[in-house]
Structure formats: C-alpha cells, structure tokens
N, CA, C and O atoms as a GROMACS GRO file, in nm:
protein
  220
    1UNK      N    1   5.793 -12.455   1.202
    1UNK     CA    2   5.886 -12.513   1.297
    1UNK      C    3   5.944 -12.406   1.389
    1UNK      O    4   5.957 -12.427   1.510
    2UNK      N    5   5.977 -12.303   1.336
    2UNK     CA    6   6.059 -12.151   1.460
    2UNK      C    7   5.914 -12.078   1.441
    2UNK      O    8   5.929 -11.956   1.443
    3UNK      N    9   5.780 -12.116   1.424
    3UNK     CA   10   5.681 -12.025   1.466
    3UNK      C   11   5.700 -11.866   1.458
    3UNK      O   12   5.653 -11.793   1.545
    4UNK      N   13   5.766 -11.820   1.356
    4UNK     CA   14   5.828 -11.676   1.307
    4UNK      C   15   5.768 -11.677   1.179
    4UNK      O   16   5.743 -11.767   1.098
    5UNK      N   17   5.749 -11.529   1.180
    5UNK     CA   18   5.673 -11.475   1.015
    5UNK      C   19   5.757 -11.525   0.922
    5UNK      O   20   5.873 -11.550   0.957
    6UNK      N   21   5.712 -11.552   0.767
    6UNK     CA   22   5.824 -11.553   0.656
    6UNK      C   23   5.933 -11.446   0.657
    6UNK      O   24   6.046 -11.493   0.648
    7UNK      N   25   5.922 -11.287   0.668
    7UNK     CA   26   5.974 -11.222   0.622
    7UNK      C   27   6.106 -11.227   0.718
    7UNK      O   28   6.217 -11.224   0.665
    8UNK      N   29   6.091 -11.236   0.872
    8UNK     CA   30   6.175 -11.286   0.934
    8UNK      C   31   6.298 -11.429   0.894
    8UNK      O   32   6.420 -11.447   0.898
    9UNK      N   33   6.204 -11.487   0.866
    9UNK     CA   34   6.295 -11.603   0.783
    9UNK      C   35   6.407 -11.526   0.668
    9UNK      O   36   6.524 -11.491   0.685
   10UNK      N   37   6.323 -11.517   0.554
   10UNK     CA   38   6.386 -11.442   0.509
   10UNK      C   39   6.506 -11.325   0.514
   10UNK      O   40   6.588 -11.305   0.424
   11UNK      N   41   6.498 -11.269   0.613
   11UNK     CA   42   6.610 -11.146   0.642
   11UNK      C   43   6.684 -11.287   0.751
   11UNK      O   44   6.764 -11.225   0.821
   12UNK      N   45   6.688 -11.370   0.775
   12UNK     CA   46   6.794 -11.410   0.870
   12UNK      C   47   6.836 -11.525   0.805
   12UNK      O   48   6.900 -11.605   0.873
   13UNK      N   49   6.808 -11.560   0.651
   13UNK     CA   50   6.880 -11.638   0.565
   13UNK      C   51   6.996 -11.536   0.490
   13UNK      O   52   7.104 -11.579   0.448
   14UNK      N   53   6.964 -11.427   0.483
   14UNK     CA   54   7.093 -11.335   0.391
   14UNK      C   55   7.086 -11.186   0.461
   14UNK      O   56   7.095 -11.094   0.380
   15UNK      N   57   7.078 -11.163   0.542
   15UNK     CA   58   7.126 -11.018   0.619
   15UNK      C   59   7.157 -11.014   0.775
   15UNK      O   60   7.262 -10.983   0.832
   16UNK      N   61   7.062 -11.045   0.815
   16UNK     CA   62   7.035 -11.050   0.960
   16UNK      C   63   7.111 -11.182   1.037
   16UNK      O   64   7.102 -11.298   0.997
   17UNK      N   65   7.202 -11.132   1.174
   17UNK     CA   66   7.263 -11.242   1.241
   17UNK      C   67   7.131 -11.310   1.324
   17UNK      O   68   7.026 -11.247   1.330
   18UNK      N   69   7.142 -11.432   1.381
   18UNK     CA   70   7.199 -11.503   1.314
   18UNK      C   71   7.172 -11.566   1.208
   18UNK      O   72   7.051 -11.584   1.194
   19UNK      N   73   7.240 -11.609   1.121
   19UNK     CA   74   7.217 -11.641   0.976
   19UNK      C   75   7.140 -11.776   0.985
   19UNK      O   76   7.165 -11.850   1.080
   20UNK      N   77   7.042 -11.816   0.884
   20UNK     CA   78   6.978 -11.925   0.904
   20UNK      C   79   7.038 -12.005   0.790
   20UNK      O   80   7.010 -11.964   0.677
   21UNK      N   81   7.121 -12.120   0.801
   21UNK     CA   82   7.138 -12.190   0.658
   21UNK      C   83   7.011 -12.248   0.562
   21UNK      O   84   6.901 -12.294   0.592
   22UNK      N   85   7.064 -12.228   0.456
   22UNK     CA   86   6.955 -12.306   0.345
   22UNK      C   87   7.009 -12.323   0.193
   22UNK      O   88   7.081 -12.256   0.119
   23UNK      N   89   6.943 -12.436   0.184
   23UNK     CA   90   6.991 -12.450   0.011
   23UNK      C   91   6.876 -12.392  -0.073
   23UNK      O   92   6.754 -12.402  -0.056
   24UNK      N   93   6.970 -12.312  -0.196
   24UNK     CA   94   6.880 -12.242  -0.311
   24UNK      C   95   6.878 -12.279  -0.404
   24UNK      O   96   6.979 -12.292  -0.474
   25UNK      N   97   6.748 -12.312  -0.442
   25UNK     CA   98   6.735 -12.404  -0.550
   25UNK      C   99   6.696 -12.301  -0.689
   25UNK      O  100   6.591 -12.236  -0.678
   26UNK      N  101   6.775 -12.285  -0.816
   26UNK     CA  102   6.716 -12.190  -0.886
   26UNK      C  103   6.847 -12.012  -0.886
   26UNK      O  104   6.936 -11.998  -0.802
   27UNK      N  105   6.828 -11.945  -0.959
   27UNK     CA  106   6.895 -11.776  -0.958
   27UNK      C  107   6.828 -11.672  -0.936
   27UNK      O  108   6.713 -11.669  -0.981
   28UNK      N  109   6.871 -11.575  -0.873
   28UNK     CA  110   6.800 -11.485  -0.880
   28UNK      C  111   6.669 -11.466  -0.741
   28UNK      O  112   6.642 -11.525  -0.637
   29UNK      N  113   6.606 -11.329  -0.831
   29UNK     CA  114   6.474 -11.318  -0.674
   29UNK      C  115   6.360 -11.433  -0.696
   29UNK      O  116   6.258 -11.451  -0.629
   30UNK      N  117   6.399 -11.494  -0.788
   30UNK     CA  118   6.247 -11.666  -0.812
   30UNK      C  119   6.307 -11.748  -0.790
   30UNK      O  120   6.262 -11.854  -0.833
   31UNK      N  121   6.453 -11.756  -0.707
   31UNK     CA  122   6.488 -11.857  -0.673
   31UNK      C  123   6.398 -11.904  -0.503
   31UNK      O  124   6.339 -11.837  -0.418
   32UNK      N  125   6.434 -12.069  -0.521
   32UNK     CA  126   6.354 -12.103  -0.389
   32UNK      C  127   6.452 -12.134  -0.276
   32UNK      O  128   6.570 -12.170  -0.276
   33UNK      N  129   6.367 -12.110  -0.184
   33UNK     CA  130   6.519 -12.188  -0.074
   33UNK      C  131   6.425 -12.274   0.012
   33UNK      O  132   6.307 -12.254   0.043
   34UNK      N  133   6.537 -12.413   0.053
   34UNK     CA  134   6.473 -12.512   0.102
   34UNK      C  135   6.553 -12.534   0.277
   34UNK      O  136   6.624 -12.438   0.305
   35UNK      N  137   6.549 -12.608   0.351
   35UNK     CA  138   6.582 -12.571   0.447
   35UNK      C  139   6.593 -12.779   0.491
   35UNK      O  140   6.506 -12.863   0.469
   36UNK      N  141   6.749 -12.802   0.562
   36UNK     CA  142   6.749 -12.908   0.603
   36UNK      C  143   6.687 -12.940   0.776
   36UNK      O  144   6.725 -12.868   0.869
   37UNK      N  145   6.626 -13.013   0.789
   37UNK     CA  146   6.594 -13.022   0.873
   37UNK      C  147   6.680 -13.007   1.026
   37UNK      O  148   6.677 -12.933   1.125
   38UNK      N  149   6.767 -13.147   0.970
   38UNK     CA  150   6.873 -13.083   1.091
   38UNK      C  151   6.989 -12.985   1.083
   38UNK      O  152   7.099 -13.004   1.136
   39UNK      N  153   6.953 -12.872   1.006
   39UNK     CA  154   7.058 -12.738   1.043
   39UNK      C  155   6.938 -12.646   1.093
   39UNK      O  156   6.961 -12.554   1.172
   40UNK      N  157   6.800 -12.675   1.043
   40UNK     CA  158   6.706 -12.570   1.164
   40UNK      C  159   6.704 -12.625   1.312
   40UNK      O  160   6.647 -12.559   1.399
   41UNK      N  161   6.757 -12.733   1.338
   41UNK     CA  162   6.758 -12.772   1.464
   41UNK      C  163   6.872 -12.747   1.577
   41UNK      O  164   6.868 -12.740   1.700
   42UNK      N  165   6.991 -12.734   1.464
   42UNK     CA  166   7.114 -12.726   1.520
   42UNK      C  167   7.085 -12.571   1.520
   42UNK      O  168   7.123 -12.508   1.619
   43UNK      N  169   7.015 -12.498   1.410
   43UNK     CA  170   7.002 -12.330   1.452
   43UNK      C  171   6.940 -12.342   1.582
   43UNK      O  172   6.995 -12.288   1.677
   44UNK      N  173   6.823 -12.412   1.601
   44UNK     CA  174   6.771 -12.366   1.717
   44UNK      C  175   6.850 -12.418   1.815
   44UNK      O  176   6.829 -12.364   1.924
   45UNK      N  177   6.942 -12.515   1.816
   45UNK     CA  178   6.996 -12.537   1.938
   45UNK      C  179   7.124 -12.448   2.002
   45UNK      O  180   7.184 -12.465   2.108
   46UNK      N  181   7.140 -12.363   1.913
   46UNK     CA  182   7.305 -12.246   1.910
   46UNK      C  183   7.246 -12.161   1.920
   46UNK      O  184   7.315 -12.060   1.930
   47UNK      N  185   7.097 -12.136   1.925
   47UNK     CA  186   7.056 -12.013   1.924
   47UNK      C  187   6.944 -11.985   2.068
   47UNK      O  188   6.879 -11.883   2.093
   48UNK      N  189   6.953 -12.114   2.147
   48UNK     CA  190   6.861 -12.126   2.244
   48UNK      C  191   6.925 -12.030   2.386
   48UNK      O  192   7.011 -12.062   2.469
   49UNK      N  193   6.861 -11.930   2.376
   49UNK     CA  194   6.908 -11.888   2.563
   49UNK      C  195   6.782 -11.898   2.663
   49UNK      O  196   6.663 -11.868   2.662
   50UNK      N  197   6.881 -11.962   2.758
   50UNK     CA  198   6.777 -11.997   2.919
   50UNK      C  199   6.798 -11.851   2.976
   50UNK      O  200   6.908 -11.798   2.977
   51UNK      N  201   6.693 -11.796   3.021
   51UNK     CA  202   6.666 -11.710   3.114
   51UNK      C  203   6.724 -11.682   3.260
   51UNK      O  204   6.684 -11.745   3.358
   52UNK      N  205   6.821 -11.581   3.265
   52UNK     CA  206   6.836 -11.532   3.351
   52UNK      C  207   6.738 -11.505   3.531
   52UNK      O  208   6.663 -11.411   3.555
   53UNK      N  209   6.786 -11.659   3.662
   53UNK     CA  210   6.687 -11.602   3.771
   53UNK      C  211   6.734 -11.462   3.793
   53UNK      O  212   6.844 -11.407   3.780
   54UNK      N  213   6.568 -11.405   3.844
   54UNK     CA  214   6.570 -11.290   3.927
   54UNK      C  215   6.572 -11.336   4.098
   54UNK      O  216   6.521 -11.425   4.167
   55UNK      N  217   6.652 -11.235   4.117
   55UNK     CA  218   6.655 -11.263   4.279
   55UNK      C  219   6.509 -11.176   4.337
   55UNK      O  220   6.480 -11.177   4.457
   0.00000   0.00000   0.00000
C-alpha cells in the first residue's frame, strides 16, 4: 500500500518520525504488528506534500 521496503516500515513504526501506527500482536522481537487500514490512510493523508511551482 506505501510501496516502501519492510525495513522502512519498520524503523517508522518505533524510531523514525513520522511514526506509523500499528497494533502488536504478541512480546518481544516475534512479536507481529498489524496495521489498520484507515490509520495507513490517515498516515498517508498527514503525510502527503504537494510540490512546490518553479517559476
């Protein structure tokens, strides 16, 4: 759906701004994380910038 590598995912669920929400299912590093549909949408919509015209 954001056409981005896993590992990217990953660092912008717990380090990297902006943060991506998700629920973790499970403890620890074998825990899974699942992702609601509409908070990746609302990410992409808070996270969308339009391009600057050049003169």
């Amino acid at each position: 759906m954001l056409g981005v590598d896993v590992s990217w995912v990953k660092n912008h669920c717990t380090r990297v701004e902006p943060l991506l929400p998700y629920v973790q299912l499970g403890l620890g590093r074998t825990a899974k994380r699942r992702f609601k549909r509409e908070h990746v949408l609302t990410f992409i919509e808070e996270n969308t910038r339009m391009p600057k015209k050049r003169n």
